[in-house]
C-alpha positions in Angstrom: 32.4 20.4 24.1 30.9 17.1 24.6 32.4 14.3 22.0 29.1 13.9 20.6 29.0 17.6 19.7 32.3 17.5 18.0 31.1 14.2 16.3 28.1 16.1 15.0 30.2 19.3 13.9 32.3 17.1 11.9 29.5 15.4 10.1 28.0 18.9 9.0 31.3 20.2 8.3 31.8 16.5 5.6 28.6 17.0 4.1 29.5 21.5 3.8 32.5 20.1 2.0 30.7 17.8 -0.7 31.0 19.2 -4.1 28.8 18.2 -7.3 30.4 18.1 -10.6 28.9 20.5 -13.0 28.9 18.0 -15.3 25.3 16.7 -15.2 27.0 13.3 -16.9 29.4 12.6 -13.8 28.1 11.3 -10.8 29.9 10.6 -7.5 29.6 7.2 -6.2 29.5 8.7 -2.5 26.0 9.9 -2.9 24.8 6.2 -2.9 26.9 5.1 0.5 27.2 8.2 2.6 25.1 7.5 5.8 24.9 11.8 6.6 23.7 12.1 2.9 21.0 9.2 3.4 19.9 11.3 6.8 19.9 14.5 4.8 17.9 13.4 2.0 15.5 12.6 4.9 14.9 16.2 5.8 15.7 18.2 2.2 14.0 15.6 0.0 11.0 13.8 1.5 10.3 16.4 3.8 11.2 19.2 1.9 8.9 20.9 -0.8 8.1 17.7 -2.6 4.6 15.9 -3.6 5.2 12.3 -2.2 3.2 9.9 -3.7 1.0 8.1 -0.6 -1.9 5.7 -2.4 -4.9 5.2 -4.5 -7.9 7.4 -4.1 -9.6 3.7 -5.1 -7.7 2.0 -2.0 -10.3 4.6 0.1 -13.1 3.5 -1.3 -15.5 3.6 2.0 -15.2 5.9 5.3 -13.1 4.7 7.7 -10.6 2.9 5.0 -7.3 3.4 5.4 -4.1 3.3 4.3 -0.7 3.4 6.4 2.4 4.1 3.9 5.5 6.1 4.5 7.0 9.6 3.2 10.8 8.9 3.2 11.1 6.9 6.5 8.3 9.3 8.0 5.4 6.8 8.7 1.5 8.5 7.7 -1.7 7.4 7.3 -4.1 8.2 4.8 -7.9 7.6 5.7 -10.9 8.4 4.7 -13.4 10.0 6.7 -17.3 9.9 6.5 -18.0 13.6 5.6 -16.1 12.1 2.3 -12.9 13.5 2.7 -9.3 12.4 2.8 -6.8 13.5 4.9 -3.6 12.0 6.1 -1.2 12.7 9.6 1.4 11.2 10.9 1.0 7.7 11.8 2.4 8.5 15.3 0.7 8.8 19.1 1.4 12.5 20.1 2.1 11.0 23.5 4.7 8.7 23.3 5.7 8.4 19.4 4.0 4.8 19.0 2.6 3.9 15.8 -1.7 4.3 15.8 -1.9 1.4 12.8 0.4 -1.5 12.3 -1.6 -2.8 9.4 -0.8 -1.1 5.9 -4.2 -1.3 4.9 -7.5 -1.8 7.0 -10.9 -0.3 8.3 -11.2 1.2 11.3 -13.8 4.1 13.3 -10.9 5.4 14.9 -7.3 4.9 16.1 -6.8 4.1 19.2 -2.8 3.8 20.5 -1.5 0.5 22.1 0.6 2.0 24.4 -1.9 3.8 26.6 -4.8 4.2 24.3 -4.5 7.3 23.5 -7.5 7.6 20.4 -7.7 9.9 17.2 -10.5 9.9 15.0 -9.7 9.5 11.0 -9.1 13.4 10.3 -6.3 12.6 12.8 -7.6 14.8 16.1 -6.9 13.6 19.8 -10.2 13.0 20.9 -9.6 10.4 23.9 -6.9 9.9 26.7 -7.4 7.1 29.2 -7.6 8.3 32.4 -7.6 12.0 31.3 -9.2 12.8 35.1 -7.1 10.9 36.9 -8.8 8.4 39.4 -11.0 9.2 42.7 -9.4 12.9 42.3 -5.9 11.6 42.2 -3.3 12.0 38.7 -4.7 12.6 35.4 -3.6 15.4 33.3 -3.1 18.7 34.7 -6.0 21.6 34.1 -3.9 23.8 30.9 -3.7 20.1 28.8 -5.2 20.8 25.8 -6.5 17.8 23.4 -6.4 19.7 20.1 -2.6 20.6 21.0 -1.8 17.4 21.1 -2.4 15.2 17.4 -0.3 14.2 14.7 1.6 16.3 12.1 -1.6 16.7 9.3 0.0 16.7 5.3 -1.0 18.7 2.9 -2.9 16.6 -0.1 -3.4 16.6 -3.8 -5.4 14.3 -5.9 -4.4 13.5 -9.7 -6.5 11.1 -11.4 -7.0 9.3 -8.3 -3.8 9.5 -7.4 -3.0 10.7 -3.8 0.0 12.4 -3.0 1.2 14.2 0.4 3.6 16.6 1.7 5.2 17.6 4.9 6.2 21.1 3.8 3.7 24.4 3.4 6.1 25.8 0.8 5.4 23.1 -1.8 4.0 24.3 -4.7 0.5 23.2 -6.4 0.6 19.9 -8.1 0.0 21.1 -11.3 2.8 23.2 -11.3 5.1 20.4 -9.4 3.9 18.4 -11.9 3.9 20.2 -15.5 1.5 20.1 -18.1 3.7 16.9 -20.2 3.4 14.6 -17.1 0.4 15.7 -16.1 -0.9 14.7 -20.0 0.8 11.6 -19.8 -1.1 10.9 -16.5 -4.6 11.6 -17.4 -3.7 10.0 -21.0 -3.6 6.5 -18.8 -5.9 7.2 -15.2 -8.4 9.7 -17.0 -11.8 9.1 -16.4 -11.2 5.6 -15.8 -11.7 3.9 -12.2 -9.0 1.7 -11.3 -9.5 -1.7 -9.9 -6.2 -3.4 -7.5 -5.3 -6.6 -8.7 -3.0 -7.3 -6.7 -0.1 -5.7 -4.4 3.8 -7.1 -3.4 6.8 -5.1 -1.6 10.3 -5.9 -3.1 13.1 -5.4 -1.0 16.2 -4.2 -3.0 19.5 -4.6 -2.0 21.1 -0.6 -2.6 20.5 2.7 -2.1 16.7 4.0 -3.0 18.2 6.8 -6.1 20.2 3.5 -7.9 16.5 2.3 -8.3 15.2 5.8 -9.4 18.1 5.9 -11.9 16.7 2.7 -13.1 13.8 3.5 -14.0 14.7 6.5 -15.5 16.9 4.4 -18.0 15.6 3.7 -21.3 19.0 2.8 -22.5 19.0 -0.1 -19.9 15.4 -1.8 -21.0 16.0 -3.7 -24.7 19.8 -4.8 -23.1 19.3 -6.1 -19.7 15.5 -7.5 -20.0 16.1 -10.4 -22.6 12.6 -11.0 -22.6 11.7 -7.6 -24.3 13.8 -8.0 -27.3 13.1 -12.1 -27.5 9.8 -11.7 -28.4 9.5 -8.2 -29.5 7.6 -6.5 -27.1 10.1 -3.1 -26.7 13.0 -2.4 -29.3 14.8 0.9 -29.2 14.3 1.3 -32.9 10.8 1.4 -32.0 9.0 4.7 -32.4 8.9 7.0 -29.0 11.1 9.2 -27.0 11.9 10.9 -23.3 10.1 13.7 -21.5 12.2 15.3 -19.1 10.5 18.4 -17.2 12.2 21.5 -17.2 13.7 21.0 -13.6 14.7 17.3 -14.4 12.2 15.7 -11.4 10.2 13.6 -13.4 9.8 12.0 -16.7 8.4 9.6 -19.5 9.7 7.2 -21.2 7.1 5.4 -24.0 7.0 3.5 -26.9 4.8 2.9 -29.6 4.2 0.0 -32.3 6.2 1.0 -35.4 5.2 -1.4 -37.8 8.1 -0.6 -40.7 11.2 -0.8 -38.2 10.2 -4.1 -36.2 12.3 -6.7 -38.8 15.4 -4.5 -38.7 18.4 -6.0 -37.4 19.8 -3.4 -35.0 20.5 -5.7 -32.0 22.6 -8.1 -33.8 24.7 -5.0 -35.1 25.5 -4.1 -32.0 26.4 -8.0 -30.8 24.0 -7.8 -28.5 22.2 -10.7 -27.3 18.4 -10.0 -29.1 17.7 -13.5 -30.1 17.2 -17.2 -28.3 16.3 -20.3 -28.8 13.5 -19.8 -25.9 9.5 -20.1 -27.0 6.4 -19.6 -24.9 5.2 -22.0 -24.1 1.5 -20.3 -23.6 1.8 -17.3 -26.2 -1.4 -15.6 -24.8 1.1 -14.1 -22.4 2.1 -11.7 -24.4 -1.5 -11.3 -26.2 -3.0 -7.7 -25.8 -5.2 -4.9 -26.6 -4.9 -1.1 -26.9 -4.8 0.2 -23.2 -6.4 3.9 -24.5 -6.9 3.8 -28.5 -3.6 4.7 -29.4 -0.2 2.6 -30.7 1.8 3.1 -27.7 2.4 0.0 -25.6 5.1 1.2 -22.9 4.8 4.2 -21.0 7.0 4.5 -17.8 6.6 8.0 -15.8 8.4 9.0 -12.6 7.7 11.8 -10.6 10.7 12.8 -7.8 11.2 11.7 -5.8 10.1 8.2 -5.8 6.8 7.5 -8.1 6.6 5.4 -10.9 2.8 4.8 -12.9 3.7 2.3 -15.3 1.8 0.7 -18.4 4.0 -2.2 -20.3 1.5 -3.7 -22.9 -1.7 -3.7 -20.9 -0.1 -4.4 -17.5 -0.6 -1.4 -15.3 1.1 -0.4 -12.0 1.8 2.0 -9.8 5.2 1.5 -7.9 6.6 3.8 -4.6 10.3 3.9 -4.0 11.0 4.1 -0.2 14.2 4.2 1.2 14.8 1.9 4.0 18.3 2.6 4.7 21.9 3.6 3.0 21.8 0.6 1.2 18.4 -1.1 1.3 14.8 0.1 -0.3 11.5 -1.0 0.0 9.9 -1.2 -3.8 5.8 -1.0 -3.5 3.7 -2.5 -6.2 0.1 -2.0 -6.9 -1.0 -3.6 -10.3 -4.2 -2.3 -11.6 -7.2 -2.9 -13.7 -10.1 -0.9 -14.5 -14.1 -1.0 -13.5 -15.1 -1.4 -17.2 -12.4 -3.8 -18.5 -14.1 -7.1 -19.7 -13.3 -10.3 -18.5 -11.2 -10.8 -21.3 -9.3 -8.0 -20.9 -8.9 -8.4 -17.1 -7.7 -12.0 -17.7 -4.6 -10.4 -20.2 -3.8 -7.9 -17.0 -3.7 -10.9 -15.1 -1.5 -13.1 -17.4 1.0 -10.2 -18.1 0.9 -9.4 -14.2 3.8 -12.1 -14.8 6.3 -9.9 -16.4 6.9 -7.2 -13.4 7.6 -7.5 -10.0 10.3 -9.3 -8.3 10.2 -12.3 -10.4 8.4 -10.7 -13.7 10.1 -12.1 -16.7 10.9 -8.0 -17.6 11.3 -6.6 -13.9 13.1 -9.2 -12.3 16.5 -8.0 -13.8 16.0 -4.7 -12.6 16.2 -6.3 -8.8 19.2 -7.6 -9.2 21.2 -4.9 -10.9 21.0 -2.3 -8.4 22.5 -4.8 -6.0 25.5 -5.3 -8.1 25.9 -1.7 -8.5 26.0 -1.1 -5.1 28.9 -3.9 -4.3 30.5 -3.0 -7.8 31.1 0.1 -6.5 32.4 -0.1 -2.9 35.5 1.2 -2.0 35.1 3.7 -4.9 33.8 6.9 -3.1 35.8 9.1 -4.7 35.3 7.7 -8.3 32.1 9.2 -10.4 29.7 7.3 -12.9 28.6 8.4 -16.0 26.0 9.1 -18.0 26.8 10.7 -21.5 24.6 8.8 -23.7 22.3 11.4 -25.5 24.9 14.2 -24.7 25.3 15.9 -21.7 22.1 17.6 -21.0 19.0 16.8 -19.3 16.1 17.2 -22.2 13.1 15.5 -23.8 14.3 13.5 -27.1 12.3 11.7 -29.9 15.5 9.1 -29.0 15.4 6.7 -26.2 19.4 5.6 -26.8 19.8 8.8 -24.2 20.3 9.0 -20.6 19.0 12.5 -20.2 15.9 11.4 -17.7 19.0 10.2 -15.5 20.8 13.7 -15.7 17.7 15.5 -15.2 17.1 13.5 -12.0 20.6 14.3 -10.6 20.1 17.8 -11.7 16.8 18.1 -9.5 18.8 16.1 -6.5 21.8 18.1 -5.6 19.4 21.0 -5.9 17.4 19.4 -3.7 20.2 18.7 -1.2 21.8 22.1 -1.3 25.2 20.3 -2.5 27.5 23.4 -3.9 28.6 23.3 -7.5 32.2 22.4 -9.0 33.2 25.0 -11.3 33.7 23.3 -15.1 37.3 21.8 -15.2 
């Protein structure tokens, strides 16, 4: 047996021996710097039966847009085609695996390849290979090649409220039920009947592991403590009125807020020493000005759906955001903040102004680029050490409380499904 055989029965054999605590609260630091884990997770959780989120149905808005994104580290692209329709493939030459767009977004009549110009037409079929006949009789492809043999890997789609989402695997189930009836409320409650507008787009590069991210945003215990700027000028307390949906299988989740009038001059922060006050003012207070987003009191809504989608509303700033791993300890973080066709100019100039507080620099976001980072150096050379997460109990349910962490346990509880990682028997 070749050395790279043994090699590769060892590395099955490592990740056949991995055991998951039962306890959803503990969680083993390996999962976040194991290299065979990161290539598993390729194949079991972006390509397994999972809705990836791809792009807006808005970023399509004529035939022949496009769209090229990723599913895990899978490159696709998502076009539009002029009977209407989208579809989305693989953003890969059938011939000799060379990407067919290098732009992420663009207009084109078809795809032609670089390499040898190889072309595909936007539903993703092989229509064109130069030199297909050979020359004056001589080479060319032989008499069984067949064109329609030869295209790219076609996904299977689903549209939510203009939201596109892909998969790789026939098994998935129907969005709706992927999704739930909770999330899928909490969707419509923000993208129904309403067309969005992009105003503007930035990629993030974080410094860790794509799920340390994930975890993040699934942390409403995190958002009042580490983000300053929320508590300083009051726009999200955890005394607030709101709570955590977690769906029955722990995927996804929402996290919102609402104004609660009678709670806002209570001192909870200060009981708890943390810092909640500062000497700092705005110095242009429209910043934090704003208007109901849908005719209702509640001013933060974060959802996730597994494995990497986040649609966001904080005050009237609205974004979509897609996790993609880039390695064991590096993610790309995708941004897409949003308006809407019948916002006023007033209103659009608030989405602008507050378009400040996310993203890498945002004054609420740009601690949540940093603190994955730390994580992931706090906790090297700790592989066999486990975090944890009791903070609401040790469950993974909705709450009317956000002091929980039970998103985060539903999350792992979905995961090491996911990954097929065999169960520790309680202690």
């Amino acid at each position: 047996m070749s050395a790279l055989n043994v090699g590769a029965k060892a590395r099955n054999a490592d990740m056949a021996a991995r055991r998951w605590p039962a306890d959803l609260s503990e969680v083993p630091y390996w999962v976040f710097q194991d290299e065979d884990v990161y290539r598993a997770e390729q194949k079991n959780v972006f390509h397994g039966q999972m809705w990836n989120y791809l792009c807006l149905e808005a970023e399509l808005a004529e035939p022949g847009d496009f769209c090229a994104t990723f599913i895990g580290e899978q490159p696709v692209l998502v076009t539009r085609d002029h009977d209407g329709e989208i579809y989305a493939f693989e953003n890969r030459c059938a011939h000799r695996g060379s990407l067919l767009a290098m732009e992420h977004y663009g207009h084109a009549q078809n795809f032609t390849c670089v390499y040898h110009a190889w072309t595909y037409n936007l539903q993703g079929d092989l229509t064109g290979v130069a030199f297909e006949d050979g020359i004056g009789g001589k080479g060319g492809m032989g008499t069984d090649f067949c064109k329609a043999a030869h295209s790219p890997r076609r996904l299977r789609l689903a549209n939510v409220h203009g939201l596109i989402f892909g998969s790789l695997n026939n098994d998935v189930p129907e969005i709706e039920e992927y999704l739930g009836q909770e999330i899928l409320d909490c969707i419509e409650r923000l993208l129904g009947g309403r067309k969005p507008v992009v105003l503007g787009r930035y990629t993030q590069g974080l410094p860790n592991n794509w799920k340390l991210y994930v975890e993040n945003v699934k942390d409403s215990y995190h958002a009042s403590i580490l983000h300053l700027f929320f508590t300083t000028f009051g726009l999200n307390k955890l005394n607030q009125k709101g709570g955590i949906i977690v769906s029955p299988n722990g995927a996804h989740h929402v996290s919102w807020s609402a104004i609660n009038r009678d709670a806002e001059n209570r001192e909870y922060y200060k009981d708890q020493g943390i810092r909640s006050d500062a000497e700092y003012q705005l110095e242009d207070p429209s910043l934090v000005d704003s208007f109901s987003e849908v005719g209702d009191d509640v001013t933060l809504q974060i959802l996730s759906v597994a494995p990497g989608f986040v649609l966001q509303q904080i005050q009237n700033s609205i974004a979509v955001r897609q996790v993609l791993p880039t390695g064991v300890d590096s993610t790309d973080l995708h941004w897409t903040l949003l308006g809407f066709e019948d916002d006023t100019e007033d209103q659009q100039l608030i989405r602008l102004k507050q378009s400040n507080l996310v993203g890498s620099a945002g004054y609420v976001s740009m601690e949540d680029g940093a603190i994955g980072g730390f994580v992931q150096r706090g906790i090297a050379g700790a592989s066999s050490e486990f975090a944890t997460v009791q903070m609401g109990g040790k469950d993974a349910v909705s709450s009317e409380s956000r002091v929980t962490e039970a998103s985060i346990r539903g999350f792992w509880k979905f995961y090491r499904d996911a990954m097929g990682f065999a169960i520790e028997e309680d202690k």
